[in-house]
N, C-alpha and C positions, 0 to 999 in steps of 0.2 A: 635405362636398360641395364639390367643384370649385368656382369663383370662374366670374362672367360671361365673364371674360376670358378664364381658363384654358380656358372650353370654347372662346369664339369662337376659341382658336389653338389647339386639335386639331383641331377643324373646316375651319381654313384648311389645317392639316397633312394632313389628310387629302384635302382636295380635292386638293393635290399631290401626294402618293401615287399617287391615283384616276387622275389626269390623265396622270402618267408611265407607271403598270401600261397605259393605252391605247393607248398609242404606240408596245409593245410590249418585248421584251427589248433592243432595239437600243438604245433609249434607256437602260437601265439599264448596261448593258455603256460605253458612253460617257463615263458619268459614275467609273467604276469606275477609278481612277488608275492604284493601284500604287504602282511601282518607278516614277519620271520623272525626265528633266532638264528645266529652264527652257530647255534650247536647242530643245528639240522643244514648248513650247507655246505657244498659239495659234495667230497671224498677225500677219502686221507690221502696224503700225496705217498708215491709208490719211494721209497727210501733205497731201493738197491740191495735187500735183503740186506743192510747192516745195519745190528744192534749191540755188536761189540758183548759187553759180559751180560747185560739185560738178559737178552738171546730170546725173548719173547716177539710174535711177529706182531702187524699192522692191525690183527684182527682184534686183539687185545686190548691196541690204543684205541681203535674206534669204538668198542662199545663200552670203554671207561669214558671216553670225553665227549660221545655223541654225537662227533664227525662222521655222517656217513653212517653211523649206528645209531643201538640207542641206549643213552643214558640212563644209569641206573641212581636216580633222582635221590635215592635213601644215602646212598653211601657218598656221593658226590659232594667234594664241598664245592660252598658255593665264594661265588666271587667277592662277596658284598663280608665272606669273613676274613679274607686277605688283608689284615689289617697292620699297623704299626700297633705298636702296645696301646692297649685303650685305658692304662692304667697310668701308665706314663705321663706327668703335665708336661705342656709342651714350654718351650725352650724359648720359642719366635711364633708371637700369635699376633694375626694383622686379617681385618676385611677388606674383602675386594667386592666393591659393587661396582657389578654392569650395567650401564645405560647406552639405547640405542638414541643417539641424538647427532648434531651438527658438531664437527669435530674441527675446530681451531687450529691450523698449520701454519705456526710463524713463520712468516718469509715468504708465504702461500699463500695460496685460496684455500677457504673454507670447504671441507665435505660430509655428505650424509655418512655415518658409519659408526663406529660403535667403542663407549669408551669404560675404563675402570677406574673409579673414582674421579672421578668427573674429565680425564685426558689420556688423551692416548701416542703413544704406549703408555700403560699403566703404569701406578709406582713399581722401581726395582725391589725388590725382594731380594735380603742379603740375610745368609746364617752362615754360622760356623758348621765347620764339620764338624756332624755327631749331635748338631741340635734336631731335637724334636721340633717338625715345623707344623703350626694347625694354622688352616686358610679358612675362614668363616666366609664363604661364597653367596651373595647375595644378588639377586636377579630383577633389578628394579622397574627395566621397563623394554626387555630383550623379549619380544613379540612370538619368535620361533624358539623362545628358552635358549639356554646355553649353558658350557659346562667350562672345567678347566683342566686343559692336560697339559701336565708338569716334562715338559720335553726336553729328554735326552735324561731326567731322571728316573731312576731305575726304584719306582715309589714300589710300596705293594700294590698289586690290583687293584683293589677296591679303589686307592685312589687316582688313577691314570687318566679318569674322567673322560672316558668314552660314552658319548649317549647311547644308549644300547647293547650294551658290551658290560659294561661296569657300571652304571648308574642309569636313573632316567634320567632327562635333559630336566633342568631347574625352571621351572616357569614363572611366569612374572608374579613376583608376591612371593617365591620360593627363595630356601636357602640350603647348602648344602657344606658341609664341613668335612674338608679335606686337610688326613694326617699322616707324614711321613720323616720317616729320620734324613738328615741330608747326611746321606753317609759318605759323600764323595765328593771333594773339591773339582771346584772348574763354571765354567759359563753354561750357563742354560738359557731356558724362556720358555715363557705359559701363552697358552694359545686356549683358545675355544674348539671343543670337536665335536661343536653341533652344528650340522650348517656351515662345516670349517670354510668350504671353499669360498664362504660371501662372506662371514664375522672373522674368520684370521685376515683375508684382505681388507675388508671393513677397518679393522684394527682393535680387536679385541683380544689384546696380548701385550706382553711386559717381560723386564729381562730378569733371571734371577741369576746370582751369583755366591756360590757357596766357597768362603773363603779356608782355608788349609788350618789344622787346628793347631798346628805349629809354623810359622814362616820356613817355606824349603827355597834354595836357591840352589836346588840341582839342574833345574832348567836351561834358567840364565847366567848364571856363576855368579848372580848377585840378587838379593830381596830387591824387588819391587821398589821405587821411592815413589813414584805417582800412579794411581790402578784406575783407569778408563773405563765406561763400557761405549762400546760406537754399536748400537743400534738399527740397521736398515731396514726401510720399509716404504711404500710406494702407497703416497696417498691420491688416488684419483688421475694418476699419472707422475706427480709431483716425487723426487726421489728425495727422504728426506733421513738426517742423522738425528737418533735422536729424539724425532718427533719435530723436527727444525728443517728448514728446507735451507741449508746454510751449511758450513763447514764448522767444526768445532775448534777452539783454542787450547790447548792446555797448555801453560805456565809451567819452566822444567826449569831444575837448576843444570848448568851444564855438565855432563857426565853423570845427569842420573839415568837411572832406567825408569823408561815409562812402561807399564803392562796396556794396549789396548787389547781388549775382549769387543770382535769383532761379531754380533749376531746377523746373522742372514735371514729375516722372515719372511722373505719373498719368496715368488715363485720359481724364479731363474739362478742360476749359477750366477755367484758376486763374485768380482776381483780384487787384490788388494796386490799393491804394488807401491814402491818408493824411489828414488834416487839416491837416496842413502839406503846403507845397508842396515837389515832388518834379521830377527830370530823368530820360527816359529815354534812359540813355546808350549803350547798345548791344542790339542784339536778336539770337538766336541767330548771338553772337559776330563781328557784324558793326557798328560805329561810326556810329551815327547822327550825320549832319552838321548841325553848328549847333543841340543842342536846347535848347526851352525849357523853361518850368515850368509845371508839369501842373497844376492846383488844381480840385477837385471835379467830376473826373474818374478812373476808371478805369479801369486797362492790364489787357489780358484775354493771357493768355498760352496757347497753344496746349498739349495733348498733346504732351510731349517736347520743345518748345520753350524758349527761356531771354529773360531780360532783366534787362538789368545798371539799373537803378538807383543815380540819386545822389543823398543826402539830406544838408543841411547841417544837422548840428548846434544846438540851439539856445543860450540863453543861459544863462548859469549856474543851475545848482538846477533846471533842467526836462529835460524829455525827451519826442522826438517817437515815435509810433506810425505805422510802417508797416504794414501790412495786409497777409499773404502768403496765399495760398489759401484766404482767406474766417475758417479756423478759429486760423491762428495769425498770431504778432505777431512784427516786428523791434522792440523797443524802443533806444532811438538817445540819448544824452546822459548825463545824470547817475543814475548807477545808485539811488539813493536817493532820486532824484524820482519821480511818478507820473506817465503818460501816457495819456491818457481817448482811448479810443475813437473811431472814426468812423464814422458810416452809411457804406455801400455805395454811392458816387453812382450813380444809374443811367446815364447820358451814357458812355460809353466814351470811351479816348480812339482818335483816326483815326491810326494811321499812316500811313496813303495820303496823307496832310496833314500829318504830324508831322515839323518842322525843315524846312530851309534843302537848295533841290536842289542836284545838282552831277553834273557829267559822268559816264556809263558807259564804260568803255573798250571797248566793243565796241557796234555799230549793233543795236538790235530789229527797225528799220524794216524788214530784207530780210534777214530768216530764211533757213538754209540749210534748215530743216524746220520744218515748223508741223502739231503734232497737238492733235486734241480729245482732251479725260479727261473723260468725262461720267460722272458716277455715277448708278446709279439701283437700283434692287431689282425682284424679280419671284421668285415661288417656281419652284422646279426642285429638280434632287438634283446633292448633290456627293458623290462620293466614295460612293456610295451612300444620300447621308443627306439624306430630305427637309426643305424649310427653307423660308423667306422668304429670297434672297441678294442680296448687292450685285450690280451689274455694272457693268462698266467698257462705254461707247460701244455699250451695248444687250447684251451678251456674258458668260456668267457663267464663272467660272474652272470651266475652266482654259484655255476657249476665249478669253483674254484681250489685246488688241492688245500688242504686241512694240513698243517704240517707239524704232526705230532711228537709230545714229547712226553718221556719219564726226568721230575727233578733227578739231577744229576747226571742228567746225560751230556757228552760232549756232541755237540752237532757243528756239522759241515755242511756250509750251503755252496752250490755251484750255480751263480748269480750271471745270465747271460742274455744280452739285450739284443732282440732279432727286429725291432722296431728301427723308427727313423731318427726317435725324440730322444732327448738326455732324459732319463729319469733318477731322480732324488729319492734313494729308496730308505725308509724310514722304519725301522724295527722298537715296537714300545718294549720296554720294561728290560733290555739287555742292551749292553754294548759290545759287536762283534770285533773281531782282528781280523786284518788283511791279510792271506794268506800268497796270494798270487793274484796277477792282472794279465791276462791274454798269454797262460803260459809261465810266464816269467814271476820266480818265486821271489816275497820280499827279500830286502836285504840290508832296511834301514834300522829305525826304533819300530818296537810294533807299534802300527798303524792301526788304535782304534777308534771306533766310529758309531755313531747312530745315525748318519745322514750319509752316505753314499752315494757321490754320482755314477751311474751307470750309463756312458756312454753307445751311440748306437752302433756295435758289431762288437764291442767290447763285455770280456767275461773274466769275474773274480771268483776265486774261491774264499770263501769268508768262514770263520768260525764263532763260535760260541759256548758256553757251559750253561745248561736251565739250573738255572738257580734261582729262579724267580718265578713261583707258581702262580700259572693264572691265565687268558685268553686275550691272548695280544696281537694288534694289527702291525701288520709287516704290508706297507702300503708304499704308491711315491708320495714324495713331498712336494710333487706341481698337482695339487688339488685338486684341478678337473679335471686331473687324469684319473684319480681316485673316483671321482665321482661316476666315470666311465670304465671302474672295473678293474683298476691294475690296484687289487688292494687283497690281501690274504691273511690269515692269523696263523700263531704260533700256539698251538692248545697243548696245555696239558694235561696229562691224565689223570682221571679224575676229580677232573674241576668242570664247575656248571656255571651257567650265569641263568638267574632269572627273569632278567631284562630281554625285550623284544623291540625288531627296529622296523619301523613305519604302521603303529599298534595306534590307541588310543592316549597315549604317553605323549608323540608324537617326535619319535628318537628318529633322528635323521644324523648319523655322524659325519660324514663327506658330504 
């Protein structure tokens, strides 16, 4: 017999159902997609008449980018010429083939899902900053195709590897070569965004680390002597570091500094937490200025987000316990020592307060554009299928705000969660700064970010500079939320993409 719950959500489904059949076929035909581009949906989001010195309105952006308007296809560039220098040999050239097969979890059971180069997580991908990086992407036996975006890297378009958006999805027998400068030291990782929400859980994804093209030790007040990455990710249930369903070891000499690069590709918000005291020295690959040390406290890490942690070694014969997403361990010192556990603090720790401020290189105070991203839910049909769905500024996809931009504008977003859920909100191709959290302006290092948790009644004012031309998903990062709607682009003007999503191609990106 059905569960309480089970009925009370056929019942809500069904009132949805009931309520759309009343409103007649129009309504259903509406929702009924198809074959689309992202240049043709919604409408431009309403900006609050601020365009700072531009001074051009909304009507402008729409029929340069096709939000809501129409593209003037001649002048437009397109996506596919967003390129790194195509003249330039690259720096760091490595293939990555996908295969969808039985994926090996030491320590575990075995699960169906999807790997690069015959394991998963894939290999790590390491360059220096400022190398030229080319991925020769090969698609050996990935059924629904697939693609690879370079997350929390700020590539040009072209390569971002969106199916639909910026490329078709690679199909079996297909290959696809992706090039871009690592201009920016710090933790990353590549994920698939076709079909993300089955092949990123699946496990078709790998950490990438772009290391500093000088050693800096303004972070920690000391270079690195052992550099980690700790990997999270959940196969089939199994919580595993690594690709290991097991704690990792690392071997330290006493009083050095260890860097772990903590990746989160899960769905949910990770913990990391210690008994000894700890530094957090960069957050999705960005340098926190002046930090200190954290003690019984806890850094919460967003859906697809990272943080580089530094932990000093202890003294001879011991070893410190870091805490990576609740279920597994960094153990840090004398491999033969034992290192006892710690509770969970409850206290998080603040970024919005965490380290020592320092100048923006660009003004927030006087936005070239100021939009709201309110999230909320309400039942309706997508794509024919009724549901409970996100919405973006009251609006359920695919009627969703377009949120346009001229290169070089400064934009402010006023980021506010009217839903119940956390959501991981994930912006390609830029990294914004924390301006404020419910009200209350930063006051630490600036806080910036590609993975934002967005708690529910919780609202930030975030910034950014377009500096990076092109049509990029501003989505969350817990996947079936995206695939139910809470997903929106960043367009800018006068940029078109040729690609279409649910065509004969068969681009499915969420």
């Amino acid at each position: 017999m059905p569960s309480r719950r089970e009925l009370i959500r056929r019942a809500a489904v069904a009132v949805a159902v009931t309520t759309a059949l009343g409103v007649g076929a129009l309504a259903w035909s509406s929702t009924l997609l198809g074959e689309y581009s992202v240049m043709d949906m919604g409408h431009p989001a309403d900006d609050g008449g601020s365009h700072g010195e531009h001074g051009a309105g909304e009507a402008d952006g729409a029929a340069a980018s096709g939000a809501g308007g129409t593209a003037d296809a001649a002048s437009a560039v397109s996506v596919t010429s967003l390129t790194a220098d195509p003249d330039r040999p690259a720096d760091v050239r490595v293939e990555f083939v996908a295969r969808q097969e039985t994926i090996d979890v030491p320590g575990g059971r075995s699960v169906d899902g999807y790997t690069v180069n015959g394991s998963s997580p894939g290999p790590e991908l390491r360059a220096k900053q400022g190398d030229l990086v080319e991925v020769v992407f090969v698609n050996e036996s990935v059924g629904d195709g697939a693609t690879l975006h370079w997350h929390g890297i700020d590539v040009p378009n072209a390569a971002d590897g969106v199916a639909g958006i910026t490329q078709d999805a690679v199909p079996v027998g297909g290959r696809h070569v992706y090039r871009f400068v690592a201009e920016d030291a710090g933790t990353y990782w590549y994920h698939s965004h076709q079909v993300s929400h089955e092949q990123v859980v699946g496990g078709l994804l790998g950490a990438v680390v772009i290391e500093p093209a000088e050693a800096s030790t303004a972070s920690t007040g000391a270079a690195p002597d052992v550099d980690v990455t700790a990997l999270l990710h959940v196969y089939g249930g199994q919580h595993s570091l690594n690709g290991r369903v097991g704690d990792e070891q690392v071997a330290a000499e006493p009083g050095s500094i260890v860097r772990v690069r903590v990746i989160n590709t899960d769905q949910g918000t990770a913990a990391v937490w210690s008994g000894d005291p700890f530094r957090v020295v960069a957050i999705d690959g960005r340098d926190v200025h002046e930090p200190t040390d954290v003690e019984g406290r806890r850094l919460l890490i967003p859906a697809g987000g990272r943080a580089d942690v530094a932990v000093a070694a202890p003294s001879e014969g011991r070893a410190v316990r870091l805490h990576v997403g609740g279920a597994r361990s960094v153990v840090i010192g004398d491999p033969a020592a034992s290192a006892p556990s710690a509770p969970q603090p409850a206290e998080s720790l603040d970024l919005l307060a965490y380290g020592s401020p320092e100048p923006l290189d660009f003004d927030p105070t006087a936005p070239d554009r100021s939009y709201d991203y309110v999230i909320g839910r309400r039942f309706g049909i997508i794509d024919g299928r009724p549901g409970n769905f996100w919405t973006i500024n009251g609006r359920m996809f695919p009627d969703v705000p377009m949120f346009e931009v001229r290169e070089g504008d400064v934009v402010v977003m006023r980021l506010r969660n009217d839903s119940g859920d956390v959501h991981p909100m994930h912006l390609h191709g830029h990294h914004v700064v924390v301006l404020s959290r419910d009200g209350v302006a930063a006051s630490g290092s600036p806080w910036w970010v590609d993975s934002l948790d967005a708690r529910p009644g919780e609202s930030y004012d975030i910034a950014f500079v377009a500096d990076n031309p092109g049509i990029w998903s501003d989505h969350c990062h817990t996947l079936p939320h995206a695939v139910d709607g809470l997903i929106a682009h960043v367009m800018y003007e006068g940029v078109a993409t040729p690609f279409t999503i649910d065509g004969d191609e068969g681009n499915r990106p969420e």
